[in-house]
C-alpha positions as CSV (number, residue, x, y, z in Angstrom):
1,X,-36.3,29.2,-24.3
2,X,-34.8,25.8,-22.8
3,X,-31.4,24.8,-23.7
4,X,-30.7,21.6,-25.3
5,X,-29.8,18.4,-23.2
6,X,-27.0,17.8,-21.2
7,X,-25.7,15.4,-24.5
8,X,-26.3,15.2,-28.0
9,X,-26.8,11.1,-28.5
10,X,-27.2,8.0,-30.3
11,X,-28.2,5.9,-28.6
12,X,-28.7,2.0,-28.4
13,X,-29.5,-0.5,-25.4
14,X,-27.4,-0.5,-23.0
15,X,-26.9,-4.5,-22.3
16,X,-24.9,-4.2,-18.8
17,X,-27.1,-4.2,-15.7
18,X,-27.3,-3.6,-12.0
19,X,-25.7,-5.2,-9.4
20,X,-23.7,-8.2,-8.4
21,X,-26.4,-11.0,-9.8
22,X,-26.4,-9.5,-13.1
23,X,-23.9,-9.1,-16.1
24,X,-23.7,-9.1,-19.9
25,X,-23.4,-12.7,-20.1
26,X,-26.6,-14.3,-18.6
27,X,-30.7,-12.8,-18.2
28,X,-32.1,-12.6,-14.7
29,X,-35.0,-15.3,-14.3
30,X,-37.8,-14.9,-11.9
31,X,-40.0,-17.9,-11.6
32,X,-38.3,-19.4,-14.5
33,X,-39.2,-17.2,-16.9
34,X,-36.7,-15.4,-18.9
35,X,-36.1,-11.5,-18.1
36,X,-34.2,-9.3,-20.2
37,X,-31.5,-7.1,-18.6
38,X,-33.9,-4.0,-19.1
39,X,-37.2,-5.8,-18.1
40,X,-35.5,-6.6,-14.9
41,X,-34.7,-2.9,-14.3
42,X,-38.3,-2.3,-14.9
43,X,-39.2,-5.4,-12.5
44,X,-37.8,-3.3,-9.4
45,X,-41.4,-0.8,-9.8
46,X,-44.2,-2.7,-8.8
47,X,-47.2,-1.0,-10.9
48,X,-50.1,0.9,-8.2
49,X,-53.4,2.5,-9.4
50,X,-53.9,5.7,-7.2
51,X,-57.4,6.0,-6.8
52,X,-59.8,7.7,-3.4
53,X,-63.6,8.1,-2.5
54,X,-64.5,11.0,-4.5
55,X,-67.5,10.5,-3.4
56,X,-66.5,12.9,0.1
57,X,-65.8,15.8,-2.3
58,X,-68.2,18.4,-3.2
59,X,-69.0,19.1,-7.1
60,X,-66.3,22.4,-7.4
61,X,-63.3,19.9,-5.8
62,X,-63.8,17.4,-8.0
63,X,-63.7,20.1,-10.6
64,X,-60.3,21.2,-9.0
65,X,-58.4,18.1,-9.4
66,X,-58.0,18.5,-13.2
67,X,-56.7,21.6,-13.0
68,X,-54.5,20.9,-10.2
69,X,-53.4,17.6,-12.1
70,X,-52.6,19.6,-14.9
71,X,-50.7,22.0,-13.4
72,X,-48.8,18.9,-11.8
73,X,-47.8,18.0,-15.4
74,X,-45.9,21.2,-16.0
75,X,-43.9,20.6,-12.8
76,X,-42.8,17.3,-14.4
77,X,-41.5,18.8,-17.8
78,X,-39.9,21.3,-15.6
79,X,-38.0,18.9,-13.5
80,X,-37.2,17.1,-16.2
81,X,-34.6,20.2,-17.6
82,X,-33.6,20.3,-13.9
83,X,-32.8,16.9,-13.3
84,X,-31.3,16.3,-17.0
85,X,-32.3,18.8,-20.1
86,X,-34.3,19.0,-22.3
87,X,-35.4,15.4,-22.8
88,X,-36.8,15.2,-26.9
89,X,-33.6,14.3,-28.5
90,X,-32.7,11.4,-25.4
91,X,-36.2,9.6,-26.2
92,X,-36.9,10.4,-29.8
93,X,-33.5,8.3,-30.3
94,X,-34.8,5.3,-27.7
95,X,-36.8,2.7,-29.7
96,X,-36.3,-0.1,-27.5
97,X,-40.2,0.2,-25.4
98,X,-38.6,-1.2,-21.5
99,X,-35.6,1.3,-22.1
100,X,-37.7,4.0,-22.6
101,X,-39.8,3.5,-20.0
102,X,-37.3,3.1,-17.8
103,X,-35.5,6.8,-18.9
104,X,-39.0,8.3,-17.7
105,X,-39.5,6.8,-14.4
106,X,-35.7,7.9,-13.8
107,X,-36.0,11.0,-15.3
108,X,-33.2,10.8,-17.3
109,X,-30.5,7.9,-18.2
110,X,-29.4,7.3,-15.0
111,X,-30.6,4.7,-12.3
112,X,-31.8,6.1,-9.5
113,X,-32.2,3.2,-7.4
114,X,-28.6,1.9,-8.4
115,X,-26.6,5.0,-7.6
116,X,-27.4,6.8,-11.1
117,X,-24.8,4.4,-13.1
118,X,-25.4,5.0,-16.7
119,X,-27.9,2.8,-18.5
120,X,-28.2,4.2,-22.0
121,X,-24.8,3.3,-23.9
122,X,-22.7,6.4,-24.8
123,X,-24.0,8.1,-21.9
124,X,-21.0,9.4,-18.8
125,X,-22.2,10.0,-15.3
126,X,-24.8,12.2,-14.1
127,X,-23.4,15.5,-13.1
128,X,-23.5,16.2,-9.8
129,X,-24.8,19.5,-10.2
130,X,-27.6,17.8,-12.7
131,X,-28.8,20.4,-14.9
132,X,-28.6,23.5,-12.3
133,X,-24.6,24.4,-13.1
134,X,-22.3,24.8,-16.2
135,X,-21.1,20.8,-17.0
136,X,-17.6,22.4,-16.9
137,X,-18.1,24.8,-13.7
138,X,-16.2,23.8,-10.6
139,X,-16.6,24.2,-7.1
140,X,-13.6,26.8,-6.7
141,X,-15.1,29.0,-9.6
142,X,-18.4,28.7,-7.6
143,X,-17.5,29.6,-4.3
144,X,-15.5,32.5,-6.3
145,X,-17.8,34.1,-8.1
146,X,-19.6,37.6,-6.9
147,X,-22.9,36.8,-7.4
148,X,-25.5,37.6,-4.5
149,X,-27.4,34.8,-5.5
150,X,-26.3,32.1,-5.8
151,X,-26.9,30.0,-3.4
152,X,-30.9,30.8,-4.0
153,X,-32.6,27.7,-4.3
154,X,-34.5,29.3,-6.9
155,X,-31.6,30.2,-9.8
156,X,-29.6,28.4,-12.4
157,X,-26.1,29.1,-12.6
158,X,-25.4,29.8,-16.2
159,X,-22.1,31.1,-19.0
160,X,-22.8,34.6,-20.1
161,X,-21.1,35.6,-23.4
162,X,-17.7,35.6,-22.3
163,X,-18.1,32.5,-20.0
164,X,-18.4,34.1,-16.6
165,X,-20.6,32.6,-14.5
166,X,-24.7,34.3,-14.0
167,X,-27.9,33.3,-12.4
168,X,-30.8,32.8,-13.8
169,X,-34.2,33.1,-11.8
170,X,-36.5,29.8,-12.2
171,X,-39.4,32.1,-13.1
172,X,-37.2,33.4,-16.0
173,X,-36.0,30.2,-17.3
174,X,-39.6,28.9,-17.2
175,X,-41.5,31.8,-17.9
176,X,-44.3,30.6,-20.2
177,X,-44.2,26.8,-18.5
178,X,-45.1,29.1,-15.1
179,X,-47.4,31.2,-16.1
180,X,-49.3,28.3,-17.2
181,X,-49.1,26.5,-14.0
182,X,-50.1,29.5,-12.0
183,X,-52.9,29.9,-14.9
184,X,-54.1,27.0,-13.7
185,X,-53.9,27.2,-10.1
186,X,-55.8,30.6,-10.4
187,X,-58.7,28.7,-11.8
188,X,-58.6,25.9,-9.0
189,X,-58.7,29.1,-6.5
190,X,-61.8,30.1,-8.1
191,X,-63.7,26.8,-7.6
192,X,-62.4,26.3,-4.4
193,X,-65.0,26.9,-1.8
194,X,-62.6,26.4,1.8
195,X,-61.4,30.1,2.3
196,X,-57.5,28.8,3.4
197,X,-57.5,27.0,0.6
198,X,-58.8,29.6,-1.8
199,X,-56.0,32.1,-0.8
200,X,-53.4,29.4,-1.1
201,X,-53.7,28.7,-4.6
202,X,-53.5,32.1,-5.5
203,X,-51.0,33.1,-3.6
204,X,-49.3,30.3,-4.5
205,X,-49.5,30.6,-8.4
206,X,-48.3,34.5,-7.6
207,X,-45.2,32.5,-5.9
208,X,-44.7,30.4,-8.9
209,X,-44.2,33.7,-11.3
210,X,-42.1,35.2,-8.5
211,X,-40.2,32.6,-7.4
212,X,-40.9,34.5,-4.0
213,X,-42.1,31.6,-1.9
214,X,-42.5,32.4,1.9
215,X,-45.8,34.2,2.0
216,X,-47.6,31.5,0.2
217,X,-45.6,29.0,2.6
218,X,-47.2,30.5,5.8
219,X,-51.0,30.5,4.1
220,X,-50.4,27.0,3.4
221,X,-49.6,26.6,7.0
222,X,-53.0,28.4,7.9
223,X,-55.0,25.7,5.6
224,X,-57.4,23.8,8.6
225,X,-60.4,22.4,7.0
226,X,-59.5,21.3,3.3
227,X,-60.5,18.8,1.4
228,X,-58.1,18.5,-0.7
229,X,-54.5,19.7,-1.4
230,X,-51.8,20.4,-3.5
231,X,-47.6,21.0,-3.1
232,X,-46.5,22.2,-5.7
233,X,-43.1,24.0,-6.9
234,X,-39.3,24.0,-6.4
235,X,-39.3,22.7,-2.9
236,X,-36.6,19.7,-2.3
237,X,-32.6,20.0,-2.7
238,X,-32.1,16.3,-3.1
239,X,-31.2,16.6,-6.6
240,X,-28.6,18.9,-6.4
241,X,-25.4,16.4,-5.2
242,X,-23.0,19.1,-5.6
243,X,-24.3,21.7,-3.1
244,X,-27.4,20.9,-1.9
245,X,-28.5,24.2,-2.7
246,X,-31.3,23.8,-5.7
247,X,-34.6,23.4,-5.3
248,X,-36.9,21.1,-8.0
249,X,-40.1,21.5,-9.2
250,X,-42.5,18.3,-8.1
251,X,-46.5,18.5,-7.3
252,X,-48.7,15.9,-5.3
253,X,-52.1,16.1,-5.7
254,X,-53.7,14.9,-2.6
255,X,-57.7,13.9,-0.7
256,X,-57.7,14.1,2.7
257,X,-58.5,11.0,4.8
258,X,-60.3,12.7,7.5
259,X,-61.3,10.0,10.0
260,X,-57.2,8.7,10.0
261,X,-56.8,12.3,10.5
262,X,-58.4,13.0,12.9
263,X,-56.5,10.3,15.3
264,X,-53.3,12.1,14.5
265,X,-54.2,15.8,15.8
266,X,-53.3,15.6,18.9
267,X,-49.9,14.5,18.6
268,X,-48.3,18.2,17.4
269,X,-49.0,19.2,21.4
270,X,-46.2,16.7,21.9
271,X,-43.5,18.6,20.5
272,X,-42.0,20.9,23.2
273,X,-41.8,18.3,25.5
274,X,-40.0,15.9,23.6
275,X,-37.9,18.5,22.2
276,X,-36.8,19.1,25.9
277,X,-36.4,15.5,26.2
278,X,-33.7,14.7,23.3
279,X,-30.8,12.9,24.3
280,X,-28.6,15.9,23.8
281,X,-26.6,18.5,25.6
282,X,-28.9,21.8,26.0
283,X,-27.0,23.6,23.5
284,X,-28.2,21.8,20.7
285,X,-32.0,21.9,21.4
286,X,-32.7,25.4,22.9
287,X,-35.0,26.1,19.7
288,X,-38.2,25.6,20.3
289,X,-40.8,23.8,17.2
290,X,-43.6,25.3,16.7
291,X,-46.7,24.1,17.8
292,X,-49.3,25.6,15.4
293,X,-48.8,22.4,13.5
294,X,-51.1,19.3,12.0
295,X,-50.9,15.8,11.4
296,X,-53.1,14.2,8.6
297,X,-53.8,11.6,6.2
298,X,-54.2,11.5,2.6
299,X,-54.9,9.4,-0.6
300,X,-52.3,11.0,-3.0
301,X,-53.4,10.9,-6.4
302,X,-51.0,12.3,-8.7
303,X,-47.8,12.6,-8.1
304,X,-45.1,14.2,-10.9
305,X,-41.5,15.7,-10.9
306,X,-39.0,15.4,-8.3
307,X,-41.7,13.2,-6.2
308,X,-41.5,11.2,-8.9
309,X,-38.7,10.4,-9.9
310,X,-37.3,6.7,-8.2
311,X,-38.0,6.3,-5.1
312,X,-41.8,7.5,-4.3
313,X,-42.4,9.4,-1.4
314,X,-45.1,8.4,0.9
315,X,-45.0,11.1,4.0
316,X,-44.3,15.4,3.4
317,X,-43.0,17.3,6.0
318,X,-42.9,21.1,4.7
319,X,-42.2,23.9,4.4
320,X,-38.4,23.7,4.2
321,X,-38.2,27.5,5.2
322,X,-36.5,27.5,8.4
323,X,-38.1,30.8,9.5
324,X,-41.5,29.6,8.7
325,X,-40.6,26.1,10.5
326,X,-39.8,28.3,14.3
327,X,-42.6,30.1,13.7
328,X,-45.2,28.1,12.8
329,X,-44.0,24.7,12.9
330,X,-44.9,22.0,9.5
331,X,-47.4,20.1,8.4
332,X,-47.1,16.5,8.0
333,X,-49.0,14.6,5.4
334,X,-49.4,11.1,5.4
335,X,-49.9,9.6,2.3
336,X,-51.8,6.1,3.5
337,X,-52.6,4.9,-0.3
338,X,-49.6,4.5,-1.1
339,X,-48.2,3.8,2.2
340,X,-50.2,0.5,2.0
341,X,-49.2,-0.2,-1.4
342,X,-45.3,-0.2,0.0
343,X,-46.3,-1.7,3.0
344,X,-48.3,-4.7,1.2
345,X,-46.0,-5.0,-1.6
346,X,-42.8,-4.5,-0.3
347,X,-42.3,-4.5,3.3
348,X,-43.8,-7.7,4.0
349,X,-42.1,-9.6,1.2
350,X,-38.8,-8.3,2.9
351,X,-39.8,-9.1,6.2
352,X,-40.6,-13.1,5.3
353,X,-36.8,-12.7,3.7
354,X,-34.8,-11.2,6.5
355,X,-36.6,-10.7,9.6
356,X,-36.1,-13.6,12.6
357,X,-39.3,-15.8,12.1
358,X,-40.1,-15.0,15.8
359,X,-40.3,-11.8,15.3
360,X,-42.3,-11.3,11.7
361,X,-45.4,-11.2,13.8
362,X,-44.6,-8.1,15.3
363,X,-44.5,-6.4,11.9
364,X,-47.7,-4.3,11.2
365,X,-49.4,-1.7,9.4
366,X,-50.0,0.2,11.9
367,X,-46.4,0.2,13.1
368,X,-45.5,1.4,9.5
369,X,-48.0,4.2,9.4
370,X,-46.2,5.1,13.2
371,X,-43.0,5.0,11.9
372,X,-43.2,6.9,8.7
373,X,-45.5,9.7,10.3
374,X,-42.9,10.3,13.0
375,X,-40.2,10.3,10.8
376,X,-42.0,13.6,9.5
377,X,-43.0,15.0,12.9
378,X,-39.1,14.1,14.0
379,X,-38.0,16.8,11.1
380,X,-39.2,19.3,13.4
381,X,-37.8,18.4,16.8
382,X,-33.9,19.6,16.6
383,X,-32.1,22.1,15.3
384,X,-32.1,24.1,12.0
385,X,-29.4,27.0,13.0
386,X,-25.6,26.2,14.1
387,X,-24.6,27.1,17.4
388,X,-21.5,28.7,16.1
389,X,-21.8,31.1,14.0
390,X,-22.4,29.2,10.8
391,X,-25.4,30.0,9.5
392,X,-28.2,27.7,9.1
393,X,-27.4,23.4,8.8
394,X,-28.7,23.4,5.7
395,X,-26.2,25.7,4.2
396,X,-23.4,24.7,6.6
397,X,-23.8,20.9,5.6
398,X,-24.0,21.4,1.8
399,X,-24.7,18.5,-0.2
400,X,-24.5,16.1,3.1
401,X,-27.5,18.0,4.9
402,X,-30.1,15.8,3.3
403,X,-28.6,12.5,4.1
404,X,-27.9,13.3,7.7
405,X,-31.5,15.7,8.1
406,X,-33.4,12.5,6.9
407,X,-31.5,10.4,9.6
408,X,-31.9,12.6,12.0
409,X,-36.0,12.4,11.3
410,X,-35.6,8.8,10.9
411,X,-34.1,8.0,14.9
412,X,-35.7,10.9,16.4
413,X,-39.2,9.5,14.8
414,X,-38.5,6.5,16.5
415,X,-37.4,7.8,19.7
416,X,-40.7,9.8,19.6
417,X,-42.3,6.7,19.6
418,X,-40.7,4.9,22.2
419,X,-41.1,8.1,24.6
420,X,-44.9,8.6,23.4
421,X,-45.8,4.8,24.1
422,X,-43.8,5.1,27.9
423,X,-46.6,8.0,27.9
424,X,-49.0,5.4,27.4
425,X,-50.0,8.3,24.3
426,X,-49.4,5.5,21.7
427,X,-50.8,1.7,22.0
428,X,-49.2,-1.5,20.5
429,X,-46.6,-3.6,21.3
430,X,-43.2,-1.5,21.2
431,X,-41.6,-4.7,19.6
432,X,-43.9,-4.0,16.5
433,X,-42.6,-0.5,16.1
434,X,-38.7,-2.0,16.7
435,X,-39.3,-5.2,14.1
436,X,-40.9,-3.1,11.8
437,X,-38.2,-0.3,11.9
438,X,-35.9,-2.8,10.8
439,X,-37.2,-4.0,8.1
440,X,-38.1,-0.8,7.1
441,X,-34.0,-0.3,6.7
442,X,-33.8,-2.5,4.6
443,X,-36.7,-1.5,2.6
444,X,-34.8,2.1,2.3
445,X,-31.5,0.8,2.2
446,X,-32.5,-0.5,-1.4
447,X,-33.0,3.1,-2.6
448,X,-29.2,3.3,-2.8
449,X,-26.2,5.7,-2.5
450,X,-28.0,8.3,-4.6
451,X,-30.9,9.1,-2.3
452,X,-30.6,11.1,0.7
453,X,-33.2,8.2,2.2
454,X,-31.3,5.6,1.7
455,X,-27.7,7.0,2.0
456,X,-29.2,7.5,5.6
457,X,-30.5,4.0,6.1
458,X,-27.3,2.9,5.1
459,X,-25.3,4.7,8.2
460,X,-27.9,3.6,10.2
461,X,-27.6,0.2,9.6
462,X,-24.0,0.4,10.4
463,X,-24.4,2.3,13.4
464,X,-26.8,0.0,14.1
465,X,-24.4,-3.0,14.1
466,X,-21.6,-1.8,15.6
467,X,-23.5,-1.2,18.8
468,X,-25.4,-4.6,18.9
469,X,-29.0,-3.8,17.7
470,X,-29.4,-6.4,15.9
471,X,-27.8,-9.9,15.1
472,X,-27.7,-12.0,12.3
473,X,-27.9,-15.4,12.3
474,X,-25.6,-16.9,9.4
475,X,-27.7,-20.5,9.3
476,X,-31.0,-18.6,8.5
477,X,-29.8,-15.6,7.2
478,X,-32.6,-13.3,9.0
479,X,-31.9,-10.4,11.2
480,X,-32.8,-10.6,15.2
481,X,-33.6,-7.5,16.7
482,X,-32.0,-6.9,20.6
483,X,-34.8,-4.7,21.7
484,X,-32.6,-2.9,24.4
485,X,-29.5,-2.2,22.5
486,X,-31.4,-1.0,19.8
487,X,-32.8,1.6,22.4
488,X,-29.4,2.4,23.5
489,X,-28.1,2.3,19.7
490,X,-31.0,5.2,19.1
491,X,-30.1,7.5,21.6
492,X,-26.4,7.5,20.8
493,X,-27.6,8.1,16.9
494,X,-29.6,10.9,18.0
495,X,-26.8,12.5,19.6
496,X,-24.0,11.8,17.1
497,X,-26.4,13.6,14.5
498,X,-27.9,16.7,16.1
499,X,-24.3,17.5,17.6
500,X,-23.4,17.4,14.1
501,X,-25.9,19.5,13.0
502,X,-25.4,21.9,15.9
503,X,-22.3,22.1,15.1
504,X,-22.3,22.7,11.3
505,X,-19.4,20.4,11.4
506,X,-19.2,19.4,7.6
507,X,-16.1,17.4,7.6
508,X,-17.6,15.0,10.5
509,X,-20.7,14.8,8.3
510,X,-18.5,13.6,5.3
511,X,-16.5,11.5,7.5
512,X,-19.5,9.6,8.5
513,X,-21.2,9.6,5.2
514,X,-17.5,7.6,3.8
515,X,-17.1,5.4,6.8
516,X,-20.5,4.0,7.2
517,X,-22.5,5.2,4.3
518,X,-21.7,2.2,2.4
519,X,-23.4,-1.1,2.1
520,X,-20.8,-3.8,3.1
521,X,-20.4,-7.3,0.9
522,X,-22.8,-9.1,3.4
523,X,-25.5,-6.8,3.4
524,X,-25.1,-6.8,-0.5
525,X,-25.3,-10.2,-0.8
526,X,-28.7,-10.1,1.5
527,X,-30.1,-7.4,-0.3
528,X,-29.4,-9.5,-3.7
529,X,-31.3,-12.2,-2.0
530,X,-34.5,-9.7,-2.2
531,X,-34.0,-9.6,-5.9
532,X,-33.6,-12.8,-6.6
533,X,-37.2,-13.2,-5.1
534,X,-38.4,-10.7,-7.6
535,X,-39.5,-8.0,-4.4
536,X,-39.6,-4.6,-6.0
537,X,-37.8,-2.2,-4.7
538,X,-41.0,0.9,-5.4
539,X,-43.5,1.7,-6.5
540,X,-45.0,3.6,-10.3
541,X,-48.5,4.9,-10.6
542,X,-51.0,4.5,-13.0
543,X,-52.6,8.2,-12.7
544,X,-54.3,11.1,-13.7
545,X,-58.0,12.3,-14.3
546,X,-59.1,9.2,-16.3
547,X,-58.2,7.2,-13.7
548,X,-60.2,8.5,-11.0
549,X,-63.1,8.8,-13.4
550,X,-63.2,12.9,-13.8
């Protein structure tokens, strides 16, 4: 049995609201019509229908989805508890529609894209820890307590009867909620007619009643010639701000787009050699990725928990087992439906706002895609254990190993490109990968202090700055790129981070994270600029079976 919520609440509309443009004392208007306070929280999500070509699929994987959709819902109700509690008594006492609406997309009452600040009156700050520790447990009782463990991405920390810390195994917190997921996967498995697939599913629904993850991991990693696809499970640490160490349950349903696929494939090969290449001293790139990796495309069609929540993912890049990583390398999944929806709805928008007019015309799709799919590749290039002794990053970086690991993928996907195009492996104007980088900062940027993405962006953008990259003109108020410095401004990033890494240094991480992990008045202001215009920030679905017709 689930506990109760994190609070016991009555609750009424919170009338504050985000930002420096809004206050109590006036409503946001967006082509002269008045907003209310919440309606403009909801205003940031622009509203995208996830559909695909069914038509592709055979009869038995259109029989699939449901189930795997299904399945998919369970992972939300289970990341709700993670991310917040139980959520029945925080909704059933909501009766305002836009604030209620606005607790699911967030999971919880916090904002997500405003760094979680409380928007539900009576409500404190989100724990760092969210729902995986003890409200009251500290670090220092943490790191003191004997328990082997507890640094499992896959156990609670709970009170036992006399208050001493315990841990509590996923699959025994959520035994029934599992059993029905895996349920469900096990019938998928026997519709499925791709044999890689077929052994996935039911190795995977074994995993999910387990909470014994790595074999089904590697199997996934074996999966050539599917269809379709599913991730699903406790796979991300992102919402665990006080170690890093939790993993929460999300699921994406996804199609594959096999003719965008297919001109990704050959890109994998690349890996050794750039991994050679890095801008780094030796020491911190003597692993080697692996190369029995795959690059394709996808129309996601359901998306639900952790993958969910704020800020919407649009590009995977699993597993997250180191050991299955060196071995076997990852796969990266595009996801170009949605891709295009933040690309058309958002990016451009931004770009007509902030980019120098000269150089909008170098911002492109195509760049975009580039960008977003090396970002993924890039996790792979690096390195995932410490040079001295300290374990692997992950653990050695603690709650900063997100931020810096998805700005590490973010400079090394672009210094990919730029050695790729030199190659002549890549076509386009390098400009258009450049220009659309940019803007793509401050697309990211907007996700705020609370996501790993756009803590990263944030340090980037002042790295970024202090070395040249970019001007900004104060009679226009648009960003110029300088082409060659930002070159120069990547490889010194790239270096800064993986040296970091390398060296499991977690006090130069947090020192970096404090000094230029913050977004300075003038970028605020600009960023303020984007709201004004009514841009969203990202992106909610309308999805599920019904919608694709099934």
């Amino acid at each position: 049995m689930m506990k109760k919520g994190l609070f016991l609440i009555t609750l009424m509309l919170f009338l504050g609201v985000q930002g420096c443009k809004d206050n109590a004392n006036h409503e946001k208007t967006i082509d002269d019509t008045e907003v209310s306070p919440m309606q403009a929280k909801l205003d940031k999500y622009a509203t995208v229908r996830l559909t695909s070509d069914l038509s592709q699929l055979s009869e038995n994987e259109k029989k699939m989805i449901p189930y795997l959709i299904n399945a998919g819902k369970i992972m939300h109700d289970l990341f709700w508890y993670e991310a917040y509690g139980e959520p029945a008594d925080l909704l059933a006492n909501i009766s305002d529609e836009a604030t209620r609406k606005f607790v699911e997309i967030n999971y919880g009452p916090w904002d997500r894209l405003d760094g979680n600040i409380s928007f539900v009156e009576g409500i404190g700050e989100k724990p760092k820890g969210a729902n995986y520790y003890p409200a009251d447990m500290t670090k220092e009782e943490f790191e003191a307590a004997n328990l082997p463990d507890k640094t499992s991405q896959y156990t609670f920390l709970r009170r036992d009867e006399a208050g001493a810390l315990k841990t509590v195994w996923y699959h025994e917190e959520f035994a029934k909620q599992v059993d029905q997921a895996a349920n469900l996967l096990d019938q998928a498995s026997e519709l499925a007619e791709d044999p890689g697939l077929k052994k996935y599913l039911s190795m995977r629904a074994e995993a999910l009643r387990t909470d014994n993850y790595q074999a089904s991991d590697f199997a996934w990693m074996d999966m050539k010639n599917n269809g379709i696809d599913v991730v699903i499970g406790p796979i991300e640490t992102y919402e665990d701000a006080l170690f890093g160490y939790k993993a929460s349950h999300e699921c994406y349903v996804l199609i594959k787009d096999k003719s965008w696929s297919q001109r990704l494939a050959k890109f994998a090969a690349f890996l050794p050699e750039l991994q050679t290449g890095l801008p780094v001293s030796e020491a911190y790139k003597k692993e080697k990725p692996g190369t029995d990796a795959d690059l394709n495309a996808y129309d996601v069609v359901f998306y639900a928990g952790d993958c969910n929540a704020g800020s919407k993912t649009i590009a995977i890049n699993l597993p997250n087992d180191e050991e299955v990583q060196l071995k076997q390398g990852t796969r990266r999944l595009q996801l170009k439906n949605a891709m295009q929806a933040k690309f058309d709805q958002i990016l451009l928008p931004i770009a007509d706002e902030l980019i120098d007019q000269e150089q909008r015309k170098y911002i492109n799709f195509d760049a975009f895609f580039s960008n977003t799919m090396f970002h993924e590749v890039a996790h792979g290039l690096g390195i995932k254990n410490t040079i001295n002794g300290k374990g692997t990053v992950r653990n050695a970086l603690k709650e900063h190993a997100s931020a810096l690991e998805e700005g590490k993928a973010d400079i090394l996907g672009l210094y990919m490109i730029t050695q790729l195009h030199k190659k002549g492996e890549i076509e386009g104007d390098l400009n258009g990968y450049y220009t659309t980088f940019m803007a793509s900062i401050f697309r990211s940027i907007r996700f705020g202090a609370s996501s790993a993405h756009g803590k990263a962006n944030m340090i980037r953008f002042t790295f970024f700055k202090e070395k040249g990259a970019f001007t900004r003109d104060e009679a226009t108020g648009t960003y110029k790129v300088n082409y060659e410095k930002m070159e120069e401004a990547m490889n010194a990033l790239s270096e800064l981070i993986l040296t970091l890494q390398g060296n499991g240094d977690y006090d130069g991480v947090a020192a970096l994270v404090a000094e230029k992990g913050v977004i300075q008045p003038q970028l605020q202001a600009d960023l303020d600029r984007l709201a004004d215009k009514g841009i969203p920030v990202d992106i909610v679905f309308e999805q599920g079976a019904e919608v694709l017709g099934l």
